[in-house]
C-alpha positions as CSV (number, residue, x, y, z in Angstrom):
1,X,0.0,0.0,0.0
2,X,0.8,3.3,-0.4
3,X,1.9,6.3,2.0
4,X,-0.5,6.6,4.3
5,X,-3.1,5.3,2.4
6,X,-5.2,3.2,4.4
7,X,-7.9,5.1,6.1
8,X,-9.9,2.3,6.6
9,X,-13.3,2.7,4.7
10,X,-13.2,6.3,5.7
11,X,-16.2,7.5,4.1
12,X,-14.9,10.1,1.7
13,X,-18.0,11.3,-0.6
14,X,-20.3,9.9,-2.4
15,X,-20.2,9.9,-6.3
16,X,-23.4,12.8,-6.4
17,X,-21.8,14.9,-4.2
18,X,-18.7,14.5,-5.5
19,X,-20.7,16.2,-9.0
20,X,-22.0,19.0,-6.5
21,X,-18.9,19.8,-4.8
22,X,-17.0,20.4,-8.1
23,X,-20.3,22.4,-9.2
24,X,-19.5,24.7,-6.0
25,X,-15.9,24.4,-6.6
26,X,-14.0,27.4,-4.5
27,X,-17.2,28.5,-2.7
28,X,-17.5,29.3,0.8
29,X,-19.1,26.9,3.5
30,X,-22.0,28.6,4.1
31,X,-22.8,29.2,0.5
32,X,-25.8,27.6,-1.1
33,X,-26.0,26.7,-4.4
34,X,-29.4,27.1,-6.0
35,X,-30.4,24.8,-9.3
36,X,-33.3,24.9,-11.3
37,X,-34.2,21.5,-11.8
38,X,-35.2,20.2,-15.6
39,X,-38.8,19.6,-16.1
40,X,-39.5,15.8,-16.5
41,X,-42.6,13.5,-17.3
42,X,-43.7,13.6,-13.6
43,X,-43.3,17.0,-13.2
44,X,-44.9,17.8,-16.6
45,X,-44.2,21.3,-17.0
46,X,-43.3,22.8,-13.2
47,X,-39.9,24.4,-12.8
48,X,-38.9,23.7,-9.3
49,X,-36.3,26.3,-7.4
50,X,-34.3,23.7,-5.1
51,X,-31.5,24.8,-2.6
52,X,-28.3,22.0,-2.5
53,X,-27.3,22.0,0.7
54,X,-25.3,19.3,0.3
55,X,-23.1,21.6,-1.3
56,X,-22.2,23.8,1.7
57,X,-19.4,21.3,2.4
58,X,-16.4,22.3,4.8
59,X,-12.9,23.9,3.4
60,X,-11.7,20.4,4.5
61,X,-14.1,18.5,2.6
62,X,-13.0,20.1,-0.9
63,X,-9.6,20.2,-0.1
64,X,-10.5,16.2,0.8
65,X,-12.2,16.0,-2.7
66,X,-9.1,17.8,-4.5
67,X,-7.0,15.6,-2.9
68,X,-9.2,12.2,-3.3
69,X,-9.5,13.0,-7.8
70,X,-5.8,13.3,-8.4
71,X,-4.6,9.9,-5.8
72,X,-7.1,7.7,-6.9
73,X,-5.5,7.4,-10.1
74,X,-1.8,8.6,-8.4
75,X,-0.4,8.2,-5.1
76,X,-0.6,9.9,-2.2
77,X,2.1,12.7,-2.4
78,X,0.2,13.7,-5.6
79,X,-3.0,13.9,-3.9
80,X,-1.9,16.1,-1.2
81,X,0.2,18.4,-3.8
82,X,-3.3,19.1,-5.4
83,X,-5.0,19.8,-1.9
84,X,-2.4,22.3,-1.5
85,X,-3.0,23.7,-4.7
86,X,-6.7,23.9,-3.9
87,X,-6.1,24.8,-0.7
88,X,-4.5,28.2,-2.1
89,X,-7.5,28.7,-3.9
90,X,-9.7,28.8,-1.5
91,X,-7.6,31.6,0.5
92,X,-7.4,33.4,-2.5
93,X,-11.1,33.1,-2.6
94,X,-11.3,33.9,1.3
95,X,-9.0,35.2,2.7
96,X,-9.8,36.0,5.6
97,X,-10.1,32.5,6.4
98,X,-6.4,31.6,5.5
99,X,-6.0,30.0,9.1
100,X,-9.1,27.7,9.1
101,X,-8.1,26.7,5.5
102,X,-4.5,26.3,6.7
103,X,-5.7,23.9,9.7
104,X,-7.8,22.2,7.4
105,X,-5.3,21.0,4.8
106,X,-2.9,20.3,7.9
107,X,-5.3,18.1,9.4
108,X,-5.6,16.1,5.8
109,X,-1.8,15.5,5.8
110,X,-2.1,14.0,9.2
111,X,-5.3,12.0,8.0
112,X,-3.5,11.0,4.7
113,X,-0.1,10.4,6.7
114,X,-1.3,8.2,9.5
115,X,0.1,4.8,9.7
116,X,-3.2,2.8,10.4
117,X,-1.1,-0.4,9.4
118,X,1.5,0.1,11.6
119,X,-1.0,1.3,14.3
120,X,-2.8,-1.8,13.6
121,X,0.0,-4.2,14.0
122,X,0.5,-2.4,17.4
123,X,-3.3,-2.8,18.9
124,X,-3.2,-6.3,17.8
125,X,0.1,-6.9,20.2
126,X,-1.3,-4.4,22.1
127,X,-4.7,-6.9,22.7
128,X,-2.9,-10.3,23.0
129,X,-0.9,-8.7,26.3
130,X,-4.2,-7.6,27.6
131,X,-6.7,-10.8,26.1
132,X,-8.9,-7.8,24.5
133,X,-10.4,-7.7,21.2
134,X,-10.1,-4.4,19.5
135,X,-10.7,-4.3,15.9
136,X,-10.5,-1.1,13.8
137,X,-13.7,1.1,12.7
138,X,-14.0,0.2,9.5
139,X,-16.6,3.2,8.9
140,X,-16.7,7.1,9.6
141,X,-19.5,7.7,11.2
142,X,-21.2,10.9,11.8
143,X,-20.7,11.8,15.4
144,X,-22.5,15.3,15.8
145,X,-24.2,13.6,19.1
146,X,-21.0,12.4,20.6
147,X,-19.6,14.1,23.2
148,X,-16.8,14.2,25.0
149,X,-16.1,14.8,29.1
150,X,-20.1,15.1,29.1
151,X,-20.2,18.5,26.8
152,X,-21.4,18.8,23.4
153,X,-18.2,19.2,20.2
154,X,-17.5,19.1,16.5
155,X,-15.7,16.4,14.8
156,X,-14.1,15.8,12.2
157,X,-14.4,11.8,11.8
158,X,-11.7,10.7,9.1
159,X,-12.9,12.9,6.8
160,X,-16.7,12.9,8.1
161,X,-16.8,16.4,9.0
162,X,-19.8,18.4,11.7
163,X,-18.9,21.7,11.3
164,X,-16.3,23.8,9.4
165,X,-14.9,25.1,13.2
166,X,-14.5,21.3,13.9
167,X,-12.4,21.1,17.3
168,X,-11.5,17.2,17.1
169,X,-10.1,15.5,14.4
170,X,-10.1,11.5,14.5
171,X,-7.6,9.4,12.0
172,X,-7.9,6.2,13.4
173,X,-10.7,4.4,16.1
174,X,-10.9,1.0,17.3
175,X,-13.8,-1.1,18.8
176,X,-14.2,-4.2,21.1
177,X,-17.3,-5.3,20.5
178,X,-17.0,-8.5,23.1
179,X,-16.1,-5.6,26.1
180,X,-18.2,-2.8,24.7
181,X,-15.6,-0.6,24.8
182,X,-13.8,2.1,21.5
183,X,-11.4,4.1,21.1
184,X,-10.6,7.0,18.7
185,X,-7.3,8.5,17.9
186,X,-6.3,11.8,16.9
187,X,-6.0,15.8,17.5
188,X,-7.4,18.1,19.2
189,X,-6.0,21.5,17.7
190,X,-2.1,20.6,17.3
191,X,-2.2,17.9,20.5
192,X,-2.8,14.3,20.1
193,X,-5.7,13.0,22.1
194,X,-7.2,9.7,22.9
195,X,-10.7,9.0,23.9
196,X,-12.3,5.8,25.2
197,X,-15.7,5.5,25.3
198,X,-17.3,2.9,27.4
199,X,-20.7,0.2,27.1
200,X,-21.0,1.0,24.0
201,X,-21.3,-0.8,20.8
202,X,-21.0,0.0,16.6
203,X,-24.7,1.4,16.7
204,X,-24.7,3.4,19.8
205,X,-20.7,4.8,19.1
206,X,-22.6,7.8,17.2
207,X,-24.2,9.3,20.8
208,X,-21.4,8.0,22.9
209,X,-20.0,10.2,25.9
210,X,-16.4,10.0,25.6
211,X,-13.6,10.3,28.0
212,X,-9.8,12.3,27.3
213,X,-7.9,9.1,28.6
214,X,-3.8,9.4,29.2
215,X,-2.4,5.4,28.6
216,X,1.1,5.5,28.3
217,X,1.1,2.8,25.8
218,X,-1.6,3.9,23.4
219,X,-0.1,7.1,23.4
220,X,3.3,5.8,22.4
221,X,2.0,3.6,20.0
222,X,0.2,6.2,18.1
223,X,2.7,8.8,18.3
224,X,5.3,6.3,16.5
225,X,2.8,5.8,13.6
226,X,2.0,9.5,13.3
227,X,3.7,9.1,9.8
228,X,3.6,6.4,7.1
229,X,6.7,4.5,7.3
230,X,7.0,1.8,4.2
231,X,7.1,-1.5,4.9
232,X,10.1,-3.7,3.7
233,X,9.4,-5.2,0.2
234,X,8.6,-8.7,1.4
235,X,5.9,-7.5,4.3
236,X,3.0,-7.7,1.9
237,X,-0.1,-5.7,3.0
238,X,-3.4,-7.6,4.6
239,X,-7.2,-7.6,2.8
240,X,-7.9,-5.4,5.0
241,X,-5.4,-2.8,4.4
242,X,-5.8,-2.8,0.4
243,X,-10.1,-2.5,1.2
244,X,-9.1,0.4,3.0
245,X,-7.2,2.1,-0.1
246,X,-9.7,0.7,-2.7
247,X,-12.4,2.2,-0.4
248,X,-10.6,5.9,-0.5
249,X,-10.2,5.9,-4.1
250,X,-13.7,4.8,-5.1
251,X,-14.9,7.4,-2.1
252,X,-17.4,4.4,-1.1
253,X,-17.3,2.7,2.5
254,X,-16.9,-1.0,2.4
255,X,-18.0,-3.0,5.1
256,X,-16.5,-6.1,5.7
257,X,-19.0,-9.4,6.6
258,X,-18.8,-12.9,8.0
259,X,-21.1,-15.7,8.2
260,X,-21.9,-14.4,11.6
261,X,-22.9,-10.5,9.9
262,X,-25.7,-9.7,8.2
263,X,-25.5,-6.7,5.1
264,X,-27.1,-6.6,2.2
265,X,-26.3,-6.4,-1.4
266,X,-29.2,-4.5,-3.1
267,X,-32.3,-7.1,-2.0
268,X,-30.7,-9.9,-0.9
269,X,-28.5,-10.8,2.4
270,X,-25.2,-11.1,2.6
271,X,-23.7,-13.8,2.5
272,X,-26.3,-16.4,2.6
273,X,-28.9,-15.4,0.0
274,X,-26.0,-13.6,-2.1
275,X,-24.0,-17.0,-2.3
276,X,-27.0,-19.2,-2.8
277,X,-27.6,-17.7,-5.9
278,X,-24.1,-16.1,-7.2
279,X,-22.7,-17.4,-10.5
280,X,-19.4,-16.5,-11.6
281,X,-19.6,-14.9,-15.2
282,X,-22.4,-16.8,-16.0
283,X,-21.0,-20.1,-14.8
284,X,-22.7,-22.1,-11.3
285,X,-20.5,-22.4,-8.8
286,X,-19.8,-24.2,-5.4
287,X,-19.0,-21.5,-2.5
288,X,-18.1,-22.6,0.9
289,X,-16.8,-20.3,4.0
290,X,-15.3,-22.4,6.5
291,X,-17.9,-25.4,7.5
292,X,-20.9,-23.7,5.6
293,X,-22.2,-24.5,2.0
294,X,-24.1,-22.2,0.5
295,X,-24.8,-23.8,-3.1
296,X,-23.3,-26.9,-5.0
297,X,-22.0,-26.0,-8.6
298,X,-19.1,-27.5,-11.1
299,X,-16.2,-25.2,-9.6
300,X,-15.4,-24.7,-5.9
301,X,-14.9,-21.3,-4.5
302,X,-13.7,-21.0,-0.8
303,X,-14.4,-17.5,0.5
304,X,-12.0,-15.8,2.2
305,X,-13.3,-12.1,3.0
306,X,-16.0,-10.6,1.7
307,X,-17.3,-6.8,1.9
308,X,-20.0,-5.4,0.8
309,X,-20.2,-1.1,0.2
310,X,-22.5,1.1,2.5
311,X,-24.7,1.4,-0.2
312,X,-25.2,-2.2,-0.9
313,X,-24.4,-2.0,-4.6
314,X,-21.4,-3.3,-5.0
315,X,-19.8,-7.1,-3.4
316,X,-16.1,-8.1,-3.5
317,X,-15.2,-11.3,-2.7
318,X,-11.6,-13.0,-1.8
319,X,-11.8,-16.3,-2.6
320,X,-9.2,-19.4,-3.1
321,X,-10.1,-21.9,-6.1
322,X,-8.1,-24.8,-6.8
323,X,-4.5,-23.5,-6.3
324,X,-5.0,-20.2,-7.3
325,X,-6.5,-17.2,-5.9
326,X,-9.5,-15.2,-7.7
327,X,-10.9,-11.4,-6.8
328,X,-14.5,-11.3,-7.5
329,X,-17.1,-8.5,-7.7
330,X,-20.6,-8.0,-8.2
331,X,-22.0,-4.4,-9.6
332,X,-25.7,-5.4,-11.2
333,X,-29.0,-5.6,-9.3
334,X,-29.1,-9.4,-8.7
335,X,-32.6,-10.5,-11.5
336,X,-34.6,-11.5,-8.1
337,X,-38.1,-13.1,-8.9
338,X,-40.4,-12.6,-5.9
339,X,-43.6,-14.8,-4.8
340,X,-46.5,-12.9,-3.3
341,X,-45.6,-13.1,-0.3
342,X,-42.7,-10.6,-0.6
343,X,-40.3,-14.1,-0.2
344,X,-37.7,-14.8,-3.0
345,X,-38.6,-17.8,-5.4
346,X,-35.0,-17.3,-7.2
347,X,-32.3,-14.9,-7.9
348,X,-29.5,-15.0,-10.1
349,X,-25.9,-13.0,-9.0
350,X,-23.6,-12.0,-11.6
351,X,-20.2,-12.1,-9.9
352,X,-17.0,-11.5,-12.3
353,X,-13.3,-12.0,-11.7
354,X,-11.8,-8.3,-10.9
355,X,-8.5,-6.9,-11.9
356,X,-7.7,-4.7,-9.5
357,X,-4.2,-3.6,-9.1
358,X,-4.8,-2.1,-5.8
359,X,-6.6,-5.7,-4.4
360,X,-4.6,-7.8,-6.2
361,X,-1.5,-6.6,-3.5
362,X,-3.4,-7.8,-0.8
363,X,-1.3,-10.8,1.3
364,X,-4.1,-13.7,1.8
């Protein structure tokens, strides 16, 4: 992987507002954008005024987007070079914002820079001294309802930003979900800061009361993976660090899933209904994960990972056939047939080997 790459399924933007963020490119936070919306056969003739405020996006969220166009197809250096191209844009633009804007594009170096692989190799050590079983966020989620210490702030989670005057910003966050316990990792202003937050789990983390803890270890630990630091050429990333990088560059959050999780790709769950009915370009197939069989076909597929994205339209699967290894993924609408009931009488998944430079780096 890449410097500082893996911001594990950080939700970056989704592909519309990624259209209306370059529509409003250079405009101030608290600008609307007003668009007068084509008339179509429901409409029939009525011209509708609409505000987009999905458009009044913080500074860091287009220096984000500037940064997210150019390493997607790059690397990360080149990303932030064009961040800090926008970046001086946008002071040209406002000046008399130049701090905030400055803050912001600091805060995506640190973002960008963070070594969640390193980090990650750490909390795993880090939970085998203490039998605990932290496992990294894969998700930004929204926290406007967190607090911390009891009183209300602003975040800026991995790139999910409250408010332009954000006061925290998180890079990395880890959760036990056997203890009920997280904790996120970043700055607050120019000092690092950890906070635990306690009895909580995935779904409740968004209105958790979080605590400034001071743990010699965690603190060490993140300060010494502040930075991207390459590996050595034969230390080979993991799935999940190369989901994390795929997941950046396609701006979509992919959430990883077991035979224990439940998500769903478009209208069927995942895995069991997905693998009951997947084919693989056209061809049955035979997928197993672990001790389960979820259909018989002529070639056997033995699952690995799977993820699914956030907004259930796209499936990748790891999977080992034979004595070879095959990416898969899955973009159509599965051609479900329903009985009356609302129950499904048959489906048919269209999965398709995937060359992905990016996955196909991934140590598995």
């Amino acid at each position: 992987m890449i410097g500082g790459e893996r911001m594990k399924g950080k939700q970056l933007f989704a592909s519309a507002l990624c259209v209306l963020a370059l529509a409003a490119c250079n405009k101030k936070p608290e600008e609307a954008v007003t668009t007068t919306e084509a008339p179509t056969t429901a409409q029939a003739t009525t011209v509708t005024e609409t505000t987009v405020q999905a458009v009044q996006e913080s500074y860091f969220e287009q220096l984000h987007l500037a940064y997210n166009l150019v390493a997607k197809d790059a690397d990360a250096q080149s990303g932030l070079q064009a961040a800090k191209e926008e970046s001086q844009k946008l002071i040209s633009a406002h000046p008399s914002d130049k701090a905030t804007i400055e803050k912001h594009y600091k805060d995506l170096e640190r973002l960008v820079q963070h070594n969640s692989t390193g980090f990650a190799e750490f909390m795993q050590e880090w939970n085998q001294r203490r039998d605990q079983y932290y496992e990294p966020l894969q998700e930004a989620l929204d926290l406007t309802a967190a607090k911390v210490n009891g009183e209300a702030t602003s975040w800026n989670m991995m790139g999910k930003v409250t408010s332009n005057d954000y006061q925290i910003l998180i890079v990395d966050a880890y959760i036990d979900n056997t203890n009920q316990q997280a904790y996120l990792f970043g700055y607050k202003g120019d000092e690092p800061i950890i906070l635990q937050a306690r009895s909580v789990s995935r779904d409740t983390l968004k209105d958790a009361n979080f605590e400034e803890v001071e743990n010699a270890d965690l603190r060490a630990g993140f300060l010494n993976n502040v930075t991207w630091k390459p590996k050595a050429p034969q230390s080979n990333p993991s799935i999940a660090d190369v989901m994390a990088i795929y997941a950046r560059k396609k701006g979509e959050v992919y959430e990883r899933t077991s035979p224990a999780t439940q998500r769903l790709f478009y209208d069927l769950a995942v895995p069991d209904q997905l693998f009951q009915y997947a084919t693989v370009a056209g061809m049955n197939a035979k997928f197993t994960w672990g001790e389960l069989t979820f259909k018989q076909g002529d070639v056997p597929y033995e699952i690995v990972e799977c993820y699914v994205s956030a907004s259930g339209t796209t499936v990748i699967v790891f999977a080992k056939v034979g004595n070879g290894k095959v990416i898969l993924i899955g973009q159509t609408a599965p051609e479900t047939v329903k009985n009356a009931d609302g129950t499904i009488k048959s489906s048919i998944v269209n999965l398709q080997p995937y060359n992905s430079e990016t996955l196909s780096r991934a140590t598995w």
